[in-house]
C-alpha positions in Angstrom: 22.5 -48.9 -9.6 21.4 -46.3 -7.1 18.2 -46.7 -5.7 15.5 -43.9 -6.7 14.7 -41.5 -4.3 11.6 -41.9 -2.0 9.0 -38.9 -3.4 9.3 -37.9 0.2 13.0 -37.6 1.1 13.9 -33.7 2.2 16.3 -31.9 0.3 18.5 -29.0 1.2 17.7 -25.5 1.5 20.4 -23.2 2.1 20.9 -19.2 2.5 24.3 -17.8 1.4 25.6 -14.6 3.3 27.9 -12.3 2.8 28.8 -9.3 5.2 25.2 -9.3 6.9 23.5 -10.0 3.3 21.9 -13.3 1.8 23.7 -12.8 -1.4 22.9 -16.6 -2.7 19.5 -19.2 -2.1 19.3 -22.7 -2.6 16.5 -24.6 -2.6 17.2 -28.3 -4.6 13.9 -30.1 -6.6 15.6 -32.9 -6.0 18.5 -34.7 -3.7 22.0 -34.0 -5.3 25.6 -33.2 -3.8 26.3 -29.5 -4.0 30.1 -28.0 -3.9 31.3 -25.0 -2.8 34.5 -23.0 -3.1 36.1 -19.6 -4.6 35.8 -21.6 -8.3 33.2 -19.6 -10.0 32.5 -23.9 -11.3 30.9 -24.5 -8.3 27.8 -24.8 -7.3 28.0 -22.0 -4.6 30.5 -19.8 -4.6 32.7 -18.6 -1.2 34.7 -15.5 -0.7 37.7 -14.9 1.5 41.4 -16.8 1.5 40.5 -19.1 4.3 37.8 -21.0 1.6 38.6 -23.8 -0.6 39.2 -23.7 -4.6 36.1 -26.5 -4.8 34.9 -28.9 -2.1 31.8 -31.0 -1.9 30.8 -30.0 1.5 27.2 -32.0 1.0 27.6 -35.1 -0.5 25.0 -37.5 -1.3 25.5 -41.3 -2.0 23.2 -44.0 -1.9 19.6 -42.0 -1.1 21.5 -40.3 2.0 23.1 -36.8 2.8 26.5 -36.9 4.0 28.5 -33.6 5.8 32.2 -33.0 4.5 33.8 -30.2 6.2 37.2 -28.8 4.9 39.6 -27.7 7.8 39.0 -24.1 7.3 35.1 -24.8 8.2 33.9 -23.0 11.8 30.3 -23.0 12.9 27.4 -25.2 15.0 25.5 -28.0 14.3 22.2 -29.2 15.4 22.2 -33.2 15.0 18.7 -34.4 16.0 18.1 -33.2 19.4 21.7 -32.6 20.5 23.5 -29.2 19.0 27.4 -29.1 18.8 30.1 -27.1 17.7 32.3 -28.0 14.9 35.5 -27.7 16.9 33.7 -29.9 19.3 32.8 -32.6 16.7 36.9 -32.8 15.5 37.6 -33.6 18.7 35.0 -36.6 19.0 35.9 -37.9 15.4 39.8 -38.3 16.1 41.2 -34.6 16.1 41.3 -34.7 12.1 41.2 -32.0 9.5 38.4 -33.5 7.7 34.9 -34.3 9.4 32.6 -36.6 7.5 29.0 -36.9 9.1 25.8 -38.8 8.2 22.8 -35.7 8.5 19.1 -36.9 8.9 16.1 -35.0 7.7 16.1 -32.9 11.2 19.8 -32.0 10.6 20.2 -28.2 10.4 23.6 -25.7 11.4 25.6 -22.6 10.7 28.8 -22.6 8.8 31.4 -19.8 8.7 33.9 -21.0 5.8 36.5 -18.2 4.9 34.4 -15.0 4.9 30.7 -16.4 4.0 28.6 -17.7 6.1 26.0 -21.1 5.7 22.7 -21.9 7.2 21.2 -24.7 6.0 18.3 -26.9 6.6 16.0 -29.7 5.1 12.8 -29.1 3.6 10.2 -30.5 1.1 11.4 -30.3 -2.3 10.7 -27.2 -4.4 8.1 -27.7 -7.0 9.9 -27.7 -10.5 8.1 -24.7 -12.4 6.2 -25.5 -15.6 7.7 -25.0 -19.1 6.6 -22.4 -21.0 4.6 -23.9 -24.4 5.9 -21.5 -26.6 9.9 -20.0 -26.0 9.5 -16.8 -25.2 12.2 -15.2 -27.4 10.1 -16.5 -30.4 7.4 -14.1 -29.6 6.0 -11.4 -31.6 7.1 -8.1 -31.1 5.7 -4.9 -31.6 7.7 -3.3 -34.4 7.0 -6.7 -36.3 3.3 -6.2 -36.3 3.6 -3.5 -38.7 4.2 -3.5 -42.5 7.1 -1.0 -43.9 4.1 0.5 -45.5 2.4 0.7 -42.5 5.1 2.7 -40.8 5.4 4.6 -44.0 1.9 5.6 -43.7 1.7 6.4 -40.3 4.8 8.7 -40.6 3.6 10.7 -43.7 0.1 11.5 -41.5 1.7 12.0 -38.5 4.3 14.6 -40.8 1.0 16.1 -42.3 -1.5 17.0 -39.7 1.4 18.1 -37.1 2.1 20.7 -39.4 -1.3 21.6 -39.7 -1.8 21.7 -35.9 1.0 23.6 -35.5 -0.5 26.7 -38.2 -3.9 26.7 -36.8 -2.0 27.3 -33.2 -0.3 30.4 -34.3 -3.3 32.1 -36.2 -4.8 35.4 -34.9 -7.4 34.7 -33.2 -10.6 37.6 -34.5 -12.4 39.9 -32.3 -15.6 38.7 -32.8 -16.0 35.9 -30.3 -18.0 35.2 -28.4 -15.8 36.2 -24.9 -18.5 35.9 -22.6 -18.7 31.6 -23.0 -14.9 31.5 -22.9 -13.2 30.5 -19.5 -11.0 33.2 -17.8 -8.0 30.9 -18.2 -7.9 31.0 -21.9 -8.0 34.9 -22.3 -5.2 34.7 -19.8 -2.6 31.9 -22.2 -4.5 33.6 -25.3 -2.9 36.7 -24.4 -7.0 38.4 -25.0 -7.9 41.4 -23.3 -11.4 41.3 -22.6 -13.6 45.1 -22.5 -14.8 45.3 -18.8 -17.9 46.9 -18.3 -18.3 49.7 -15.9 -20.8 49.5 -13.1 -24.0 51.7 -13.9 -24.0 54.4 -11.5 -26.3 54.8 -8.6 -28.8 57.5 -9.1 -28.1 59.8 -6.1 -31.5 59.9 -4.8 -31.5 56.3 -4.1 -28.0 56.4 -2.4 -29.6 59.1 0.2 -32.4 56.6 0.9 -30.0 54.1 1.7 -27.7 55.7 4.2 -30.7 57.4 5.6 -32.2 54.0 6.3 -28.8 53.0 7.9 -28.7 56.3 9.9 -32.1 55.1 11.6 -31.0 51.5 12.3 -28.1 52.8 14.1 -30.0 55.4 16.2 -32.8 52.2 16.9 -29.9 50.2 18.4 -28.7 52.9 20.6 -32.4 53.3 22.2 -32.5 49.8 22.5 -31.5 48.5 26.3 -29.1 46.4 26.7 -30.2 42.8 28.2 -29.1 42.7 31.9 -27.3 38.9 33.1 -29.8 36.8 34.5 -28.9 36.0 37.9 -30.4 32.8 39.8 -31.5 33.5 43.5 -31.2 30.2 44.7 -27.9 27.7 43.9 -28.8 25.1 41.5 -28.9 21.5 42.3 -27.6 20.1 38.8 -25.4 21.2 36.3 -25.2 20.5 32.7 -22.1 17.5 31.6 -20.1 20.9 29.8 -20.8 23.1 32.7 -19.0 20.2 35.0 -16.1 19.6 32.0 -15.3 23.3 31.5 -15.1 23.6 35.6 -13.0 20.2 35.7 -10.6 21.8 33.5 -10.0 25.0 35.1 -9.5 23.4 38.4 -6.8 20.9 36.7 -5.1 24.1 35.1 -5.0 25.9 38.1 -3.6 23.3 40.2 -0.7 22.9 37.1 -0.1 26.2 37.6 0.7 26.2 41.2 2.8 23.5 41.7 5.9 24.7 40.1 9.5 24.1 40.4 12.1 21.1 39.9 12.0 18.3 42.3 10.3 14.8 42.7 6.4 15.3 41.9 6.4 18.6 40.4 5.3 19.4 37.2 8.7 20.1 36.0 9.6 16.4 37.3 6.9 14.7 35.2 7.5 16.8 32.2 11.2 15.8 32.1 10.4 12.4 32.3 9.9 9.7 29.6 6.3 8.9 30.8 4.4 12.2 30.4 1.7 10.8 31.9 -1.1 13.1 34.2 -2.2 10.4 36.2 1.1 10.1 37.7 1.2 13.5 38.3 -2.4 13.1 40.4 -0.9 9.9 42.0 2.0 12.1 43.7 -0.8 14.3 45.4 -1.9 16.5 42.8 -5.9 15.1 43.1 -8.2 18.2 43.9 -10.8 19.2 41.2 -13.2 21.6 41.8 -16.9 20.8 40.3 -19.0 24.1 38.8 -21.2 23.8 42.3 -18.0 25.2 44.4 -17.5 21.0 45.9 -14.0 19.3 45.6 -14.1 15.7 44.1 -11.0 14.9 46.5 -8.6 16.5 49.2 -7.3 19.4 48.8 -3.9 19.6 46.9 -0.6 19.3 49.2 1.3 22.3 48.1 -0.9 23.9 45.6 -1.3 26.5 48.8 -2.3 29.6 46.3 -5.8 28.9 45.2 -8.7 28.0 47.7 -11.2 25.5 47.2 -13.1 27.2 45.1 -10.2 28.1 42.9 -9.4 31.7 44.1 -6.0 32.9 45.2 -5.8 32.6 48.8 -2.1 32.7 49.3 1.1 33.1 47.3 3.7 30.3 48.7 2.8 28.0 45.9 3.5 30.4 43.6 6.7 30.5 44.4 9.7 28.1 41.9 11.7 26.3 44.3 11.4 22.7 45.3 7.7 22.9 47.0 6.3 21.9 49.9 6.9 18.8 50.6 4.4 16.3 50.1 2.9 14.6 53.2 2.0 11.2 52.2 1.4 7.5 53.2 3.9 5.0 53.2 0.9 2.6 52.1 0.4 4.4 49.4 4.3 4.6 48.1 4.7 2.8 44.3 6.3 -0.5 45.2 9.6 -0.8 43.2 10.1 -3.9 41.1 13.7 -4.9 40.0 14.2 -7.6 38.1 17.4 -10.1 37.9 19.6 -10.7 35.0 22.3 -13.2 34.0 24.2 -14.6 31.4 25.3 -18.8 30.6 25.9 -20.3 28.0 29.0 -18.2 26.1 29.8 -19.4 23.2 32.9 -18.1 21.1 33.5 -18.4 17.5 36.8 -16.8 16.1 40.4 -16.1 16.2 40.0 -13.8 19.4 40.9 -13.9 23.0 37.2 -15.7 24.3 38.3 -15.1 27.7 37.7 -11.2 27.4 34.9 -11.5 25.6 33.0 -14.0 27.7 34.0 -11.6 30.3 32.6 -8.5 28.4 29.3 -10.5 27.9 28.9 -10.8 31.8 30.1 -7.3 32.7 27.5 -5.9 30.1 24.4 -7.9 30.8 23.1 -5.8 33.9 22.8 -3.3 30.9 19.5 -5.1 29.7 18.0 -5.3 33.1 16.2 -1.7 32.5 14.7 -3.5 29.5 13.1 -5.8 32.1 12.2 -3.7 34.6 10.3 -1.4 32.5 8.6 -4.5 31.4 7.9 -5.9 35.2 5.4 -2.7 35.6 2.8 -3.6 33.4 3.7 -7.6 33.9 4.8 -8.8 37.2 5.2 -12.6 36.4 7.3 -11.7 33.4 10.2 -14.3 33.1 12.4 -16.3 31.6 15.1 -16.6 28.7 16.4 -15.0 25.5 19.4 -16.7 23.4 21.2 -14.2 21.0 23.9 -14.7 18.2 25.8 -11.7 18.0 28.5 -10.9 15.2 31.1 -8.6 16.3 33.7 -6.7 13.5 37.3 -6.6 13.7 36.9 -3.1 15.4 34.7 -4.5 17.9 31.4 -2.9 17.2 28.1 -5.1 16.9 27.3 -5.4 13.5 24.1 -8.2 14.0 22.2 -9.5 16.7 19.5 -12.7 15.7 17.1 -13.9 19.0 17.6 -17.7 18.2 15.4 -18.6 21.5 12.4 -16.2 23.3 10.4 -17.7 26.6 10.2 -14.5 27.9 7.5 -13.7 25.5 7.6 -10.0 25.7 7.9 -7.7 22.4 9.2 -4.4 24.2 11.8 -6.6 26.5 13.5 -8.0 23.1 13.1 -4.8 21.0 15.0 -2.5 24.2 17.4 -5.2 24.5 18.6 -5.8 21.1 19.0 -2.0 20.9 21.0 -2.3 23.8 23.1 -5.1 22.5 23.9 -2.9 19.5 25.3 -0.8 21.1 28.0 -2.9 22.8 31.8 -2.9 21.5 34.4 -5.4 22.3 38.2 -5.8 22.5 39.2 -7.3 19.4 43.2 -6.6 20.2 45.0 -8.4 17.5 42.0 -10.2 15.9 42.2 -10.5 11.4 39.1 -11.2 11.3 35.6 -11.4 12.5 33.9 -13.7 15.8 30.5 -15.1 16.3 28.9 -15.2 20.1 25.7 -16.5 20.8 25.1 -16.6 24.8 21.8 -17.1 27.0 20.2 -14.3 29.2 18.0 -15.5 32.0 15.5 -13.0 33.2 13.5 -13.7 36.7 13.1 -12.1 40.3 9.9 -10.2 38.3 7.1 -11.8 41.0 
């Protein structure tokens, strides 16, 4: 007699997928074996020649879950704290076809068998759901709450005052309502024409005193003289926050408007890149503001030679489109430039393809994702460490997933820009049937 389960042993929990999908979910009340195979009698079904009729990959005998992998099975296991290849494990077991292995509770892997592909982990048993009290199927319905006589009845009415709805709407309707409480809208559908009422007319005497009154407002406003601008005799000390805004403004428009033409620092430069940021554009030398009291809050702008101080035109050089002047400044003050270092270990292939090539690929491409990380190294100096992606890669060699297994780095926009970037990468797949797998290691550093 088997021994009962403990109420805490883990049960399985597997994901099915098919072609990038989850197309099947497991997730056992209670230990049991489960078989898989291209029988639609098994317990979870696989697709493609490569996977067996029905095979008891999970077995499990005397309170324990054993591992029993067909020949056709491909993948990665994680064994307590040590991970290993399938391939790897034939070769430890004897070379054989068959691999039988003993999983514990922290067991978990990924299993290509045929065309699908098997994740599967432990986990707390699901909760079996309550019965219902009452089968639903035995329910009342609708239709069964009413009597043939009901339905009789409600027919007949329904018969009888639809017709009489449908009289009353097509009656004339008499001239002797009462238009003026009736909404606009309703004449309109009604098709009623409502008798407008012409405006009294305006006795002519009165329209004389009217346009004679008009006449003499028009003649008083002539007479009137016209306020002259005030003008301050002596320069005022302070200025109002919208006088100093409005004055900011005009100096930062004129200054945009004299420093033309393409070239590093211009306003065509900063335009055209992908930060459109104006403090940049101040940072290359573009700082001079001038305040509503004629003073500049900084020096005065290298190049913007066409307005003065003040903000009149002076000169016309920096009017001209070209490259500029060029821009005197201080090595002290030049940006320092941060480049980061990339590097890829850890290759692992899974697939009928030439692993050389692609390992080879993987290496040549990984500089690739070093913008990802510099961008990243601007706002983050100390920003390091490691990403681990699984890739799958189609027959025509085009990325059709990419998973982040392992993150140390720790940085949203590095991952986002790089899986993009990963994406993007094809392969040479010369000769391949079928599918591969890669899952390799990136090691960002050289930030600080």
């Amino acid at each position: 007699m088997k021994p009962a389960p403990s109420p805490r042993t883990k049960v399985l929990r597997l994901a099915v997928v098919q072609d990038g999908l989850v197309c099947d979910e497991v997730h056992q009340s209670r230990p049991a074996a489960l078989s898989f195979g291209s029988d639609y009698r098994s317990d979870v079904m696989l697709f493609g020649a490569a996977a067996p009729l029905k095979h008891t990959i999970f077995d499990f005998r005397q309170g324990r879950y054993f591992l029993d992998l067909p020949a056709s099975a491909k993948g990665k296991l994680s064994l307590g704290n040590k991970a290993v290849t399938v391939g790897a494990l034939r070769k430890q077991l004897g070379g054989g076809d068959r691999v039988r292995v003993l999983l514990d509770p922290r067991a978990k892997g990924k299993l290509l068998i045929g065309e699908t592909t098997i994740l599967f982990q432990f986990a707390d048993p699901k909760p079996i759901p309550a019965k219902v009290p009452f089968p639903v199927e035995y329910a009342a319905k609708l239709r069964d709450t009413f009597s043939p006589l009901d339905r009789y009845t409600m027919a007949s009415s329904a018969a009888v005052l639809g017709s009489f709805f449908v009289y009353e709407a097509n009656q004339e309707r008499k001239d002797e309502m009462d238009l003026d409480t009736i909404d606009d809208r309703f004449h309109t559908a009604m098709g009623i024409v409502e008798d407008k009422k012409e405006p009294e007319p305006v006795p002519e005497e009165e329209k004389d005193e009217l346009a004679e009154e008009d006449e003499d407002q028009k003649v008083i406003d002539k007479e009137k003289p016209k306020e002259k601008p005030k003008v301050l005799d002596d320069k005022p000390q302070k200025f109002s926050e919208k006088a100093m805004a409005e004055a900011r403004s005009v100096g930062v428009a004129r200054v945009l408007g004299t420093y033309g033409g393409p070239g590093e620092g211009t306003v065509f430069d900063v335009i055209n890149s992908t930060e459109n940021n104006l403090g940049e554009l101040f940072d290359q030398g573009m700082t001079t503001t001038v305040l509503a009291d004629g003073g500049d809050i900084s020096p005065f702008v290298p190049g913007g030679t066409g307005i003065s101080a003040s903000g009149s035109a002076v000169q016309t050089a920096g009017f001209e489109t070209g490259a500029g002047p060029e821009l005197a400044r201080k090595e002290d003050k030049l940006e320092r430039k941060i480049a980061g270092v990339t590097k890829a270990t850890n290759t692992d292939v899974f697939g009928d393809v030439d692993k050389t090539s692609i390992k080879a690929a993987i290496k040549h491409r990984t500089s690739a994702l070093q913008h990802c990380y510099n961008k990243a190294l601007r706002t983050q100096p100390d920003l390091a460490g490691k990403m681990t992606y699984t890739i799958a890669i189609s027959v025509m060699g085009s990325v059709t997933k990419v998973d982040i297994e392992e993150d140390t780095v720790g940085s949203a926009a590095v991952s986002s820009c790089a899986r993009a970037k990963i994406q993007g990468w094809r392969f040479p797949m010369d000769g391949a049937e079928e599918g591969a797998e890669v899952t390799f290691s990136v090691v960002f550093s050289g930030g600080s």
